[in-house]
C-alpha positions as CSV (number, residue, x, y, z in Angstrom):
1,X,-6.8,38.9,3.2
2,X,-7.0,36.5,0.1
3,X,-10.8,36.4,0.4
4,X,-11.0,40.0,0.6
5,X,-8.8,41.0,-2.5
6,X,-10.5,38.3,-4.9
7,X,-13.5,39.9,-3.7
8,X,-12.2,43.1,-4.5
9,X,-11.9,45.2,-8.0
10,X,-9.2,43.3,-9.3
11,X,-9.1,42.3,-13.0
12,X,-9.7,38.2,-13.8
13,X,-6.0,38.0,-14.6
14,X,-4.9,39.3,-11.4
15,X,-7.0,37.2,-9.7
16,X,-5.7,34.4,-11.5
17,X,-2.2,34.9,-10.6
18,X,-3.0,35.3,-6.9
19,X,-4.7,32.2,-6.3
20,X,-2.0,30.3,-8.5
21,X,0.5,32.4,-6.4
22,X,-1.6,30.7,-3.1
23,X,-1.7,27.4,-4.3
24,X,1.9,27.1,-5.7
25,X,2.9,28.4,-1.9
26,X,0.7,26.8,0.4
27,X,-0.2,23.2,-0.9
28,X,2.3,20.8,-1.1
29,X,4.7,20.9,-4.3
30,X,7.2,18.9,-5.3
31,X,9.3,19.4,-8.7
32,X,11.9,16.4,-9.7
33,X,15.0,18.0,-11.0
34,X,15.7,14.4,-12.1
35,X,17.4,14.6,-15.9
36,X,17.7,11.7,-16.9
37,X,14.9,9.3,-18.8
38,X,15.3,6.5,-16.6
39,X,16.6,6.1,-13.0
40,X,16.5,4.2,-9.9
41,X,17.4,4.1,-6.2
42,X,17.9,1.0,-4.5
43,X,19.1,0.3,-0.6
44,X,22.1,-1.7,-1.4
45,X,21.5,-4.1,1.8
46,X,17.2,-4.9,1.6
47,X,17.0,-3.7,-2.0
48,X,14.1,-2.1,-1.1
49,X,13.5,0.8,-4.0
50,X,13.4,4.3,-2.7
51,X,12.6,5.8,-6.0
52,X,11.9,5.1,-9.8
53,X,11.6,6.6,-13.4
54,X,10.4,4.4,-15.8
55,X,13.1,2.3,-14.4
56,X,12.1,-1.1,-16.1
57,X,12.6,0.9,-19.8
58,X,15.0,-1.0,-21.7
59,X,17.6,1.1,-23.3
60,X,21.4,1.2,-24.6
61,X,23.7,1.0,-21.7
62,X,27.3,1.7,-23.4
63,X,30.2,1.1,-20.7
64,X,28.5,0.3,-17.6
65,X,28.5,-3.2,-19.2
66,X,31.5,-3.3,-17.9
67,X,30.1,-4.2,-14.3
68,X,29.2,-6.9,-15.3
69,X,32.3,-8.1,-17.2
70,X,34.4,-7.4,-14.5
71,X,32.2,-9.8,-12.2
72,X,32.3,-12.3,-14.3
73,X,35.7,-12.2,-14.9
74,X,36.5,-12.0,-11.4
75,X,34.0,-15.3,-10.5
76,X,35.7,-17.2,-13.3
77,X,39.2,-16.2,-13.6
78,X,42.5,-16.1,-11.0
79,X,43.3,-12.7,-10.5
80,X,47.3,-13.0,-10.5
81,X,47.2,-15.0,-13.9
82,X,48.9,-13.2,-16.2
83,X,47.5,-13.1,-19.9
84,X,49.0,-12.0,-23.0
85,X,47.5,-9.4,-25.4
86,X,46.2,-11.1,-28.5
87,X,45.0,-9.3,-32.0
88,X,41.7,-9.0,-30.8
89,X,42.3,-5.1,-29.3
90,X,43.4,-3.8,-32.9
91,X,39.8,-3.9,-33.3
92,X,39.0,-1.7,-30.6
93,X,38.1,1.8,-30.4
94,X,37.1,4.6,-27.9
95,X,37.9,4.5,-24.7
96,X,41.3,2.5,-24.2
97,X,43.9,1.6,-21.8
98,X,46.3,1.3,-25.3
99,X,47.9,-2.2,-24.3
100,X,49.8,-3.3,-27.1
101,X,50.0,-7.3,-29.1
102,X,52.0,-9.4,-27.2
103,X,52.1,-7.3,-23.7
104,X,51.6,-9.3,-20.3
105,X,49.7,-8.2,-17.4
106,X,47.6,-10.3,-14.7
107,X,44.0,-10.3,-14.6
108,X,44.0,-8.0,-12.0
109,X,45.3,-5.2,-13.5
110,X,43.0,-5.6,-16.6
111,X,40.4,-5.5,-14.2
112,X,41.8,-1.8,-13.0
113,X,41.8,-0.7,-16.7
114,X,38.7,-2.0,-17.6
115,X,36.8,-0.3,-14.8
116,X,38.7,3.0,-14.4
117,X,39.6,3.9,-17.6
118,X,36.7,1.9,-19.6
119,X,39.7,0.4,-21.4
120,X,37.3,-1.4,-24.7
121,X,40.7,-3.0,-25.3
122,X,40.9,-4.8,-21.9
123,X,37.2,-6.0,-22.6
124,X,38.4,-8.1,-25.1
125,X,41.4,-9.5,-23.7
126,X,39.7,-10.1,-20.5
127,X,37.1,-12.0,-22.8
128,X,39.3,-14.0,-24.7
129,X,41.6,-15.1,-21.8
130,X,38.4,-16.0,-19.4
131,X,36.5,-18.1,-21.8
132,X,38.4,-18.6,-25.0
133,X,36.5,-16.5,-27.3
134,X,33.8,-13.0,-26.9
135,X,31.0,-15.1,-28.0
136,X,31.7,-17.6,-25.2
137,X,32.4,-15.4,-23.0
138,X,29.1,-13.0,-23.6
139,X,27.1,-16.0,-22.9
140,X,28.5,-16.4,-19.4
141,X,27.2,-12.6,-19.0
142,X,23.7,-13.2,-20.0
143,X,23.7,-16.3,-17.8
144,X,24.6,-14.3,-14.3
145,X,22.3,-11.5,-15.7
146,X,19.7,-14.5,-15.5
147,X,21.2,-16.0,-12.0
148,X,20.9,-12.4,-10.8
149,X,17.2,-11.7,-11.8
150,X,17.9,-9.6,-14.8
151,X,14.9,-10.3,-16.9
152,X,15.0,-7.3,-19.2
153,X,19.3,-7.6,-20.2
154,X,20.7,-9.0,-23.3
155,X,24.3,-8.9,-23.4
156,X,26.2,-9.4,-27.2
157,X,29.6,-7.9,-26.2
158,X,31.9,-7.4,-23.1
159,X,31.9,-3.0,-23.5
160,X,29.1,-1.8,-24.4
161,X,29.8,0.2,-27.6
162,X,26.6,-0.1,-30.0
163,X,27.7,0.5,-33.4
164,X,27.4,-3.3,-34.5
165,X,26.3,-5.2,-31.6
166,X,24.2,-3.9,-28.6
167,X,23.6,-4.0,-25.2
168,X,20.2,-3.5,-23.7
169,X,19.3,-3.5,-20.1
170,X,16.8,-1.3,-17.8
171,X,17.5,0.7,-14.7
172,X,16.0,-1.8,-12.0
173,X,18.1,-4.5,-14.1
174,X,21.3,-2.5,-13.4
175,X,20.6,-2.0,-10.1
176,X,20.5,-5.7,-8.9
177,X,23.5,-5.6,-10.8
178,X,25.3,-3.1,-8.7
179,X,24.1,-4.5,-5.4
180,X,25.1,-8.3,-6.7
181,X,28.8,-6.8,-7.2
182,X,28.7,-4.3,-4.1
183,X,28.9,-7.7,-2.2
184,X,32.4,-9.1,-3.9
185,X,35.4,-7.2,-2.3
186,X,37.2,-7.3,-4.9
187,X,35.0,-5.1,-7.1
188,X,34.5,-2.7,-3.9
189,X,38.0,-2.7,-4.0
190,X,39.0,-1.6,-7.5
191,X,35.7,1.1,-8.4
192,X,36.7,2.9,-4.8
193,X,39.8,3.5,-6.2
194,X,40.9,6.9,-7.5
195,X,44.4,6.3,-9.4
196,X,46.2,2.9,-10.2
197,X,49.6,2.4,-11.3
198,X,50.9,-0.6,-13.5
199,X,54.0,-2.0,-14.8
200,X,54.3,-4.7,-17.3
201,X,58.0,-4.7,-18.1
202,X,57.4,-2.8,-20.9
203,X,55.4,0.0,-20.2
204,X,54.0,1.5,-17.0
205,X,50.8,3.0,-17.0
206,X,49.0,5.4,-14.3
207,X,45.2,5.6,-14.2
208,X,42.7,7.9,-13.1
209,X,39.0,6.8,-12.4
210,X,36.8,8.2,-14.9
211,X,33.7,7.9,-12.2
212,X,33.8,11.7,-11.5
213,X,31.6,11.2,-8.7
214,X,34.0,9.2,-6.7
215,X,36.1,12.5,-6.3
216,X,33.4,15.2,-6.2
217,X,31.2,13.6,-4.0
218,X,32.3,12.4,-0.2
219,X,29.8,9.3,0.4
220,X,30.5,7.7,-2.9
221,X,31.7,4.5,-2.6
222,X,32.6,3.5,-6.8
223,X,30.2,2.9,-9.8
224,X,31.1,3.1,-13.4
225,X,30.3,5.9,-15.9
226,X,29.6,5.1,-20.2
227,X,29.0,7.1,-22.7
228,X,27.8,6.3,-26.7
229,X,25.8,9.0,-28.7
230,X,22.9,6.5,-29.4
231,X,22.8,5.6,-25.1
232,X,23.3,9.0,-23.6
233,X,25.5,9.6,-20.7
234,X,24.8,6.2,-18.1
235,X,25.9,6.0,-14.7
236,X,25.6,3.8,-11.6
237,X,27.1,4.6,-8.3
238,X,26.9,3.3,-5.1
239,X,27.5,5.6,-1.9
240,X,26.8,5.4,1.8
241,X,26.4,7.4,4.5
242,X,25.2,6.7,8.4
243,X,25.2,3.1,7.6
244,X,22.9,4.0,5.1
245,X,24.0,2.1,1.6
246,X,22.5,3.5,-1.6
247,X,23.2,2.7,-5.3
248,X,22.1,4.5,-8.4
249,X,21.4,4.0,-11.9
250,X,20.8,6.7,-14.6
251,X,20.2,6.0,-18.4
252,X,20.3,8.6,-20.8
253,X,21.0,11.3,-18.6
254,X,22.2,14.8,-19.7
255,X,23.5,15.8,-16.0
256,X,24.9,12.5,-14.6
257,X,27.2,13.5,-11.5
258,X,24.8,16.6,-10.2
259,X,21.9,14.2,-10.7
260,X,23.2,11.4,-8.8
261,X,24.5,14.0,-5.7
262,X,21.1,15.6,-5.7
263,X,19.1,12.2,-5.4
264,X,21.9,11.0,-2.9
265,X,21.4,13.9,-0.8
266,X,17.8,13.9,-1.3
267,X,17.2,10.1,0.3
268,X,20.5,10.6,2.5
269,X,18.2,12.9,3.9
270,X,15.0,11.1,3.9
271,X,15.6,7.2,5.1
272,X,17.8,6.0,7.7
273,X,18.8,2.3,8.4
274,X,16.9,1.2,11.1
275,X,17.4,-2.2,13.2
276,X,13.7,-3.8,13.5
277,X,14.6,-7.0,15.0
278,X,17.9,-7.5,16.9
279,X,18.8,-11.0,17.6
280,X,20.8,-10.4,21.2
281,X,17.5,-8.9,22.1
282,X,15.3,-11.7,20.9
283,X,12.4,-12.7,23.2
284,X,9.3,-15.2,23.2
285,X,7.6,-15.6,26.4
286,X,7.1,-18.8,28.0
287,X,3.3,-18.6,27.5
288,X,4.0,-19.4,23.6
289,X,6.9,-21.2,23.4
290,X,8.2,-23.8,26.4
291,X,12.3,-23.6,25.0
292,X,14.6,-21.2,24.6
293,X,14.7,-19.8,20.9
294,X,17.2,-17.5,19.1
295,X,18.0,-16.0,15.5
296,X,21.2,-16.2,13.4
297,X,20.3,-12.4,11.9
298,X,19.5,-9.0,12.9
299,X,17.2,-7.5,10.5
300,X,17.6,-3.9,9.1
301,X,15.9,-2.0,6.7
302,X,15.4,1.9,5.3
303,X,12.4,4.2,6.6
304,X,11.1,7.2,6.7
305,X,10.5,8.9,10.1
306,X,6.7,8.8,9.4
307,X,7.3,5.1,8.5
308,X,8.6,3.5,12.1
309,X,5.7,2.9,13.1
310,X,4.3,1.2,10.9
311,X,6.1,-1.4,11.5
312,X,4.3,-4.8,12.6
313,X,5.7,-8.3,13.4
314,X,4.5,-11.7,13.2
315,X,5.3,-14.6,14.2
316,X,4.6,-18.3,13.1
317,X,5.4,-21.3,15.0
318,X,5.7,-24.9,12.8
319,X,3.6,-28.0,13.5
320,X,6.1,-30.9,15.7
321,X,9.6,-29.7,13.7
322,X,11.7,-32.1,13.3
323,X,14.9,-29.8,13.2
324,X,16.1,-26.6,15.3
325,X,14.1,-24.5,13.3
326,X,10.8,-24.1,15.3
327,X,8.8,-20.9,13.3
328,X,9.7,-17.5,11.3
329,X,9.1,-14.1,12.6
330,X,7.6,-12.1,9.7
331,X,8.2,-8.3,9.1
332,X,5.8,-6.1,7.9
333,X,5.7,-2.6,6.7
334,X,2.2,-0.9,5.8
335,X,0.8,-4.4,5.7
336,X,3.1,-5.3,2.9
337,X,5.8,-7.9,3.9
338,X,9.4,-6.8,3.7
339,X,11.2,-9.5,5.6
340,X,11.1,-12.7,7.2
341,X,13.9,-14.4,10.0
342,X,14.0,-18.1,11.1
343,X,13.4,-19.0,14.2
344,X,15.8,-21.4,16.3
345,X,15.6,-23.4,18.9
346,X,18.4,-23.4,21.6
347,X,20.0,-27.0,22.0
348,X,21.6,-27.6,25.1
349,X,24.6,-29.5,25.0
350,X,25.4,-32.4,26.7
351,X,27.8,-31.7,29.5
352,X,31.1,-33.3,28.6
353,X,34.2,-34.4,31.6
354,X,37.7,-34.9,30.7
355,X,39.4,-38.2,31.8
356,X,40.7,-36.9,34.7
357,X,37.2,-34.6,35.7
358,X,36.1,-38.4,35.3
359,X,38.6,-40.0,37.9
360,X,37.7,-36.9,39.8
361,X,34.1,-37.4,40.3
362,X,34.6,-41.1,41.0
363,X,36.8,-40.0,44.4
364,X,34.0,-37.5,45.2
């Protein structure tokens, strides 16, 4: 039918359209609605990457600096210490939780201000009472960022506001970020949650998280939203679904919550979590290996239907090992490696008698 109205009468622009028309609807077409200028998914659990946009940019990051402030605050401080409010949050502006000079409250309320309400003021405080000073206290930042493999982050203060000092870091960097803190309860604990209520004697104060996303969106798990005109709108979220963990990151990003549900939904959709190698279902036959083996792990990762089978194993056996671990069993997807398990060898364990299973077998 095609062939035969190109071939027909038709004027060139006609014709034009048509075949556009048959190539738009019948090849393979795929439009990102992705808005913002730089973004990242990342399986929370393999931290494979599942997609990226000019993800290793650097760019401002405004209050998502806060993930990282909080972590370090919770690795270095004790959570029920309560600290007092010093001068240092008349200098503070934007986003604040309004504690006042001289007001107590323990770390770990701080903590809930600082990550739901972006409280700048709590920055500071949090700052001063962890390591004495901001300066110090910014330098513990940049050395986690550099513990966690964030090679393109430079920290100068704990909020993230860029009007005198700033804060640079790149999608993929905020990523291993969010899946470094995903793993420390206490942060799962406080971004999951959607109100807070305090009371320092003096005032009480009820919260709401600010991470839209966390209300509006079923399978999110936390994140932290920030906001400066020179940075954009930045977000990073985590969410999960069918054992499926996913985190996000957006900088610069005009639409952050309806981008982050549409990407969600879009690799929700697309990867599952699939066990490759189970270790109560761990085998080597006899043929290459004379003792009983085992692994400590299972080993899991994210694919694509069309990817399962492309799947491949290896193993390696080591050369007379002196200790239990005899070889590694190597993953591979697509000939690239993804993964790799030690392998174990079972020690059998002398059989031990009581006393009396002694004066037992001496009768027998």
């Amino acid at each position: 039918i095609l062939i035969g109205l190109v071939g027909s009468e038709m004027c060139i622009r006609d014709r034009f359209f048509l075949l556009l028309t048959f190539f738009l609807f019948c090849l393979p077409f795929t439009v990102s609605a992705d808005t913002a200028k730089s973004t990242i998914v990342m399986d929370l659990d393999s931290g494979r990457i599942l997609y990226e946009k000019n993800a290793n940019q650097k760019r401002l990051i405004a209050s998502i600096t806060k993930i990282m402030t909080a972590i370090v605050a919770i690795e270095e401080g004790d959570l029920t210490e309560k600290i007092t409010v010093g001068e240092e949050v008349l200098s503070m502006y934007g986003t604040n939780i309004y504690v006042e000079v001289g007001e107590k409250m323990k770390l770990r309320d701080l903590l809930y201000g600082l990550l739901l309400r972006s409280g700048n003021d709590a920055s500071v405080v949090i700052a001063k009472a962890i390591a004495g000073s901001e300066e110090k206290f910014v330098n513990l930042m940049n050395k986690k960022a550099q513990e966690i493999g964030m090679k393109n982050t430079i920290f100068k203060n704990p909020h993230g506001l860029d009007e005198e000092t700033e804060n640079y870091s790149t999608a993929y960097d905020m990523a291993l970020l969010s899946k470094y803190a995903y793993k420390n309860k206490t942060y799962r604990n406080i971004v999951s949650t959607d109100k807070y209520e305090v009371s320092t004697g003096k005032k009480t104060y009820l919260w709401y998280n600010r991470n839209k996303l966390l209300t509006t969106y079923e399978y999110c798990t936390g994140g932290k939203n920030g906001y400066t005109p020179r940075a954009g709108k930045t977000l990073v979220t985590t969410a999960s679904k069918k054992r499926l963990n996913l985190t996000i990151v957006t900088l610069s990003d005009g639409d952050i919550y309806n981008n982050h549900i549409d990407l969600y939904e879009d690799f929700f959709s697309k990867y599952k979590r699939y066990k490759i190698i189970d270790k109560n279902n761990f085998r080597i036959d006899k043929e290459f290996v004379d003792e009983d083996v085992y692994l400590e792990d299972s080993f899991y990762y994210p694919l694509t239907s069309n990817e399962v089978n492309d799947i491949k194993t290896v193993v390696h056996f080591l050369d007379d090992s002196a200790t239990d671990e005899i070889g590694t069993i190597e993953i591979f997807l697509s000939n690239q490696k993804i993964g790799e398990l030690p392998i174990y060898r079972k020690i059998k364990k002398k059989e031990q008698f009581s006393f009396f299973e002694w004066l037992r077998q001496l009768f027998l």
